[in-house]
C-alpha positions as CSV (number, residue, x, y, z in Angstrom):
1,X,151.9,170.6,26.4
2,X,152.5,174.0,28.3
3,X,150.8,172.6,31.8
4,X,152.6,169.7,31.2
5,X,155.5,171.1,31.1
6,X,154.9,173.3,34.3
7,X,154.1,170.0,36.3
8,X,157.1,168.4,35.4
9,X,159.3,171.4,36.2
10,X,157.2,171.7,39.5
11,X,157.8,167.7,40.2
12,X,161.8,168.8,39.5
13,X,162.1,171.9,41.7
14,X,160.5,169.2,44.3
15,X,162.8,166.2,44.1
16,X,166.0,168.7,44.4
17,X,164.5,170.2,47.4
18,X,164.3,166.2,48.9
19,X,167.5,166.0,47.9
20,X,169.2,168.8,49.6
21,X,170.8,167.9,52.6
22,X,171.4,169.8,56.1
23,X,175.2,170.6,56.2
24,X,177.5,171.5,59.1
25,X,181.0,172.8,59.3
26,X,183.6,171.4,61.5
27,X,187.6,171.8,61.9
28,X,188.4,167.5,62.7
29,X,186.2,165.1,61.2
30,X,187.1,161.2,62.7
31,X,185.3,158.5,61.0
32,X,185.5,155.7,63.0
33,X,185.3,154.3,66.4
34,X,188.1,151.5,67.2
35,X,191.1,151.9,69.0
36,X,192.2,153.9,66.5
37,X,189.7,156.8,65.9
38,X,189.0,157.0,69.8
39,X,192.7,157.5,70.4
40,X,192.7,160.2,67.5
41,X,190.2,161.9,69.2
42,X,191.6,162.0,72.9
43,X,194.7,163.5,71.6
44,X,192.8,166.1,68.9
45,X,190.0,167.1,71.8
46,X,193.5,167.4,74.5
47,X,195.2,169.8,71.4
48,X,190.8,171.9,71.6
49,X,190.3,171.3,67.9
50,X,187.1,170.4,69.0
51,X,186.8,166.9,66.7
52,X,183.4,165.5,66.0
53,X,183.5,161.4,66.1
54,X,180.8,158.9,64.1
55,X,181.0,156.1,65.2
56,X,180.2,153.8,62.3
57,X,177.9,150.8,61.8
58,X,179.7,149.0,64.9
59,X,180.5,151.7,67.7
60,X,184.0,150.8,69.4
61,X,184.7,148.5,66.3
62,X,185.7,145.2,65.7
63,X,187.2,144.4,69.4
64,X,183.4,144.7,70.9
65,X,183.6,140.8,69.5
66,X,186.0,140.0,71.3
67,X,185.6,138.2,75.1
68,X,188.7,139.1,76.9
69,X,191.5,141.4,76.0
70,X,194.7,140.2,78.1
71,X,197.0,142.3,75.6
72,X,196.5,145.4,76.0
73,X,198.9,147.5,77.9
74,X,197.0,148.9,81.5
75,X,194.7,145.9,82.0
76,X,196.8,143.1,83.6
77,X,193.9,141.3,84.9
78,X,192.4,142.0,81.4
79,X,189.7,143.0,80.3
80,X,186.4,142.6,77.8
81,X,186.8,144.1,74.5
82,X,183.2,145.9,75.0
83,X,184.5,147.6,78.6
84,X,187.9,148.8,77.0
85,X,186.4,150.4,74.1
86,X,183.6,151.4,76.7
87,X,186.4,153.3,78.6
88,X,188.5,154.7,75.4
89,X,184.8,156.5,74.6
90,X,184.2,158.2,78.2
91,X,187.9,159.3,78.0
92,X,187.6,161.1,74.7
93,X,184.1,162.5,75.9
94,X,185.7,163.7,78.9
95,X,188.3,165.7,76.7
96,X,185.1,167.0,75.0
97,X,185.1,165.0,71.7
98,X,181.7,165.1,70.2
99,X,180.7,161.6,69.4
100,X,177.6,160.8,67.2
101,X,175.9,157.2,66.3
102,X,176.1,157.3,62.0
103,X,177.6,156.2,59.3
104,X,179.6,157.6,56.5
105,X,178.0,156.7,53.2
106,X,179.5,159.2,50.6
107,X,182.9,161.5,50.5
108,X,184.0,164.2,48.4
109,X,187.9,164.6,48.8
110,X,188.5,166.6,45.9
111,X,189.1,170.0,47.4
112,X,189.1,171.3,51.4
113,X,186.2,171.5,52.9
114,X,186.0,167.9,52.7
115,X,182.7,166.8,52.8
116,X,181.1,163.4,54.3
117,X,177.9,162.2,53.9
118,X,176.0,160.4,57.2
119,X,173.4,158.1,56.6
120,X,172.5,159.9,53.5
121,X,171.3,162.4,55.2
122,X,173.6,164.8,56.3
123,X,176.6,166.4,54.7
124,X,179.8,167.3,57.3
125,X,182.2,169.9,55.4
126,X,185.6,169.3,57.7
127,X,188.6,171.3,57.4
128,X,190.9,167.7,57.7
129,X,189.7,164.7,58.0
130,X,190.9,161.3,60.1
131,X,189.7,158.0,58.4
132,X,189.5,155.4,61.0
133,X,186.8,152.7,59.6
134,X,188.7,149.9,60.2
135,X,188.7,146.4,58.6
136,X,186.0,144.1,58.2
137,X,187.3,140.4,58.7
138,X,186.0,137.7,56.0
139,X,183.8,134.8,56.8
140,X,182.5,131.9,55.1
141,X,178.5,132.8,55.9
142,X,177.8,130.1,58.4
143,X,175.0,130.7,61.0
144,X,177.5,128.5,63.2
145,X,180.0,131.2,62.9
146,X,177.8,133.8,64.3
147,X,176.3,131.6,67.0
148,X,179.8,130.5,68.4
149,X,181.0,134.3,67.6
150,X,183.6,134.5,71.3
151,X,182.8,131.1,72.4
152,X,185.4,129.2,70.0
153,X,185.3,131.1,66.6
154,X,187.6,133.9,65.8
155,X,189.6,136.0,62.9
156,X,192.4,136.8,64.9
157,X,195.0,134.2,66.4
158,X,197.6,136.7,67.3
159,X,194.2,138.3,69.5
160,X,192.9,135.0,71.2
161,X,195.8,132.3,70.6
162,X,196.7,132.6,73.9
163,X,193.6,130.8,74.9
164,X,193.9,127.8,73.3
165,X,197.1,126.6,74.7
166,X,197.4,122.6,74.9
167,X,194.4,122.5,73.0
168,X,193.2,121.4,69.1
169,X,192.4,124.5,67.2
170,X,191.5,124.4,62.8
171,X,192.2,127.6,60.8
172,X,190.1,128.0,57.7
173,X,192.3,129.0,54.7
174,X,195.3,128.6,52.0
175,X,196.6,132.0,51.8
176,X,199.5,133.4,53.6
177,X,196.5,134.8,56.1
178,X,195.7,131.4,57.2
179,X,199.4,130.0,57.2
180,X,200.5,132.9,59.4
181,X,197.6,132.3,61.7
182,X,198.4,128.4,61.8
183,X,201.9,128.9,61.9
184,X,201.1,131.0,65.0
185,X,198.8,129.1,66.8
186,X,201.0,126.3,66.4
187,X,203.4,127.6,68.9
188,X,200.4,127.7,71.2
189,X,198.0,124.9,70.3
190,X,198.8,121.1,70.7
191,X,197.3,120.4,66.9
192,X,196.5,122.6,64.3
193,X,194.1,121.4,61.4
194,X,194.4,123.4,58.0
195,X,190.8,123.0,56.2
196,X,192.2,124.2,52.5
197,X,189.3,123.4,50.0
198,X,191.6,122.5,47.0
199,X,194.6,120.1,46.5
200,X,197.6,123.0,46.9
201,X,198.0,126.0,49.5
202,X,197.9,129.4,47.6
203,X,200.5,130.6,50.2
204,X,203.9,132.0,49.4
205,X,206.8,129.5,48.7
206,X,208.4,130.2,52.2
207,X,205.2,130.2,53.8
208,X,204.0,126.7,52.6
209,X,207.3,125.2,53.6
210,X,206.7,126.6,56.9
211,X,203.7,125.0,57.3
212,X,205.5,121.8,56.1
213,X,208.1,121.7,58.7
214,X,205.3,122.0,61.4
215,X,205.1,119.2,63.1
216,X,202.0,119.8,64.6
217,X,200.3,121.3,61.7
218,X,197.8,118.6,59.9
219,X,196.3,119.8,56.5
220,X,192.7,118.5,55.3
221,X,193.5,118.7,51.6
222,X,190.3,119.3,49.5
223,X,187.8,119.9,52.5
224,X,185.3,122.5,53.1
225,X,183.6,123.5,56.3
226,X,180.0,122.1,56.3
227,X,179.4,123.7,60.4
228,X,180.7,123.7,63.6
229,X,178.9,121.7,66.6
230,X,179.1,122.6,71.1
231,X,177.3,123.0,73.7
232,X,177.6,126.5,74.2
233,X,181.2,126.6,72.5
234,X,183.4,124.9,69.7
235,X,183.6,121.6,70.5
236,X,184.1,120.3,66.6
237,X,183.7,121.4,63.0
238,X,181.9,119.4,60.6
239,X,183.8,118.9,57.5
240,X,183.1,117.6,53.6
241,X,185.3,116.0,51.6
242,X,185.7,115.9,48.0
243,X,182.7,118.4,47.8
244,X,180.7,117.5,44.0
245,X,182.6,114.6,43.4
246,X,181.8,110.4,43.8
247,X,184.2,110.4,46.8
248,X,182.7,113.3,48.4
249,X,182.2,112.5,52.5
250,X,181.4,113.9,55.4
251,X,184.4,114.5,58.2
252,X,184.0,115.4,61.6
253,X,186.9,116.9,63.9
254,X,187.3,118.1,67.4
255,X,188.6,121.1,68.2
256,X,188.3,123.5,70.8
257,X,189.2,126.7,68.2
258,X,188.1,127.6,64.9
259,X,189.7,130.3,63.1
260,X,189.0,132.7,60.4
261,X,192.0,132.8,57.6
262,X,190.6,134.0,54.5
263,X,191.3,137.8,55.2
264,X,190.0,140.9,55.8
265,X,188.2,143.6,54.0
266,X,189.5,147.3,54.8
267,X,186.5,149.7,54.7
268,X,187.9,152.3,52.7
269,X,185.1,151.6,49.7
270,X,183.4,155.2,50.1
271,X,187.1,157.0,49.8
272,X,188.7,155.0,47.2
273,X,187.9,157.8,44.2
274,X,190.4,160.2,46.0
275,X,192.7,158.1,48.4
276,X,195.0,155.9,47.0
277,X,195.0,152.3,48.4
278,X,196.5,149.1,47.6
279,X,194.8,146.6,45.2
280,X,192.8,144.6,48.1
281,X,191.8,148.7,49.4
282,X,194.3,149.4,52.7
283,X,195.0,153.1,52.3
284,X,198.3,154.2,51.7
285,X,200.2,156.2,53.8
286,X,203.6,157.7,53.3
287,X,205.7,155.6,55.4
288,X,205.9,156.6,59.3
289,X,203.2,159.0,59.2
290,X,199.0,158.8,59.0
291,X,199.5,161.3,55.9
292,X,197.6,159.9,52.3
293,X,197.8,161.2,48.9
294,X,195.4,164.2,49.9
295,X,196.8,166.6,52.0
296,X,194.5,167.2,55.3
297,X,193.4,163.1,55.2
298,X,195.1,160.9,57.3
299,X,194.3,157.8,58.0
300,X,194.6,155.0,61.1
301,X,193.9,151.9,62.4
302,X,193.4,148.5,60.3
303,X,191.3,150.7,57.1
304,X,195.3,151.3,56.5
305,X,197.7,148.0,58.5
306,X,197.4,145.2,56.5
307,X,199.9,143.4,58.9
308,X,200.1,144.1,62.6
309,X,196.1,144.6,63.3
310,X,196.4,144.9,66.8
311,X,194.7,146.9,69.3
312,X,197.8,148.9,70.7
313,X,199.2,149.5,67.1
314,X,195.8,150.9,66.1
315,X,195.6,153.0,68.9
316,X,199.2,154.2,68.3
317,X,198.3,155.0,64.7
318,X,195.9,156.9,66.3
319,X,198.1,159.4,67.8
320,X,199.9,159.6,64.9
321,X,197.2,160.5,63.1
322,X,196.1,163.3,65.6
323,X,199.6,164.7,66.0
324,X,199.8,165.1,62.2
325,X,196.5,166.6,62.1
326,X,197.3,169.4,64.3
327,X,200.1,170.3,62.7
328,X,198.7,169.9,59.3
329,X,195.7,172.7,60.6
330,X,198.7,174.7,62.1
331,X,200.8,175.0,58.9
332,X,197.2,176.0,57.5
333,X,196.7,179.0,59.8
């Protein structure tokens, strides 16, 4: 029982040694690599607090999806969303900004040092802390959507509207999400098709009477998207019907643009035991600043707008967010 009992203390002392983890200090932590946490760290590497950048599962965020960026203030013959973010990154390095491939996987925000866990490997003890992860738009799980990813689909009509003028475009959806988007692209688009899967719209009162008075707004009542169809890009969606019932059929439609309206998932899942958010999990900030509940964490970018979820206003949180942070560290010292 005695040797026994020495293994098993010896197989103990081993597995807390494997689960000790290298840890470095730093004053700025950014989490995040959009135009948001980019932004944060041009202005926080300008003001030499030295900020050390991970970029996150998808390095420069959600725009590298994105074909063309025509909205975006400096590029008027526009620009790809993978070259912008491309040249946001060089210009923090330049400012010295050290940015690292990883992602966060754990946080402790109860007390300064904050500490972040990368990859599960590494723990980063930061003196303040900019949250900058982002959102994560919602999809329905089709291959099609992935294979016609910038060549017709999209989860952003305010982004790539523009380049559907004239033309038929259908926006997946019921919620106010999808009856802002069609409500949008309506002013744009020659038809919109709404592809609800039940009988009513789950949008606001307002909203749905909206949609209504939209004259070029055609609703597919109790249809669910089956795929999409193109050579090379969107040319039609293919459509079911009644879906488990006798009159269940298939529908085909052409369009030139399908669009994403079911929502978006903020990626605040790893903070949520210390920051408060709201009950889909955008983090809440006191109103016209990147400040949260925990002094030294602020937060920027679309983790914390459920509404605008632009480029330019994510980058503009950005410097909010650094400005705050250096005077948050200076009141410190």
């Amino acid at each position: 029982m005695a040797l026994f009992g020495k293994i098993g203390s010896l197989e103990s002392n081993q597995e807390e040694k494997n689960e000790i983890k290298e840890v470095e200090k730093v004053k700025v932590l950014i989490v995040g690599s959009g135009p948001a946490g980019y932004t944060a760290a041009i202005y926080t590497a300008r003001a030499n607090l030295s900020p050390v950048l991970y970029e996150g599962l998808q390095p420069g965020g959600q725009l590298t999806t994105t074909t063309e960026v025509e909205n975006f203030p400096g590029y008027p013959q526009g620009v790809t969303g993978s070259d912008m973010m491309e040249d946001l990154k060089k210009q923090a390095e330049r400012f010295g900004t050290d940015i690292r491939f990883g992602l966060a996987t754990e946080a402790d925000l109860s007390q300064r040092p904050f500490k972040v866990t990368i990859d599960g490997s590494k723990v980063i003890e930061a003196e303040a802390l900019i949250i900058a992860t982002g959102a994560t738009a919602k999809y329905l799980g089709l291959p099609d959507e992935k294979k016609y990813a910038g060549s017709g689909v999209s989860a952003c009509a305010t982004c790539d509207g523009f380049f559907y003028r004239g033309k038929d475009v259908a926006v997946v959806g019921g919620g106010d999400t999808a009856a802002e988007e069609a409500l949008y692209l309506a002013g744009l688009a020659k038809k919109v098709f709404m592809i609800v899967r039940r009988d009513e719209l789950r949008a606001s009162k307002v909203m749905q009477e909206r949609v209504a008075n939209a004259e070029n707004i055609e609703v597919l009542w109790k249809h669910q998207t089956k795929g999409l169809f193109g050579d090379g890009v969107v040319e039609g969606a293919l459509l079911v019907k009644n879906l488990g019932t006798p009159e269940e059929e298939e529908v085909k439609i052409a369009i030139d643009g399908f669009f994403l309206g079911i929502g978006h998932k903020p990626n605040s899942d790893i903070f949520e035991s210390f920051i408060e958010t709201d009950d889909v999990g955008y983090i809440n900030t006191v109103p016209g600043t990147s400040k949260t509940n925990v002094p030294g964490v602020f937060a920027c970018g679309d983790v914390q707008d459920s509404i605008y979820r632009q480029a330019v206003t994510a980058a503009g949180s950005g410097c909010m967010a650094a400005i705050d942070i250096e005077r948050f560290l200076a009141e410190q010292e």
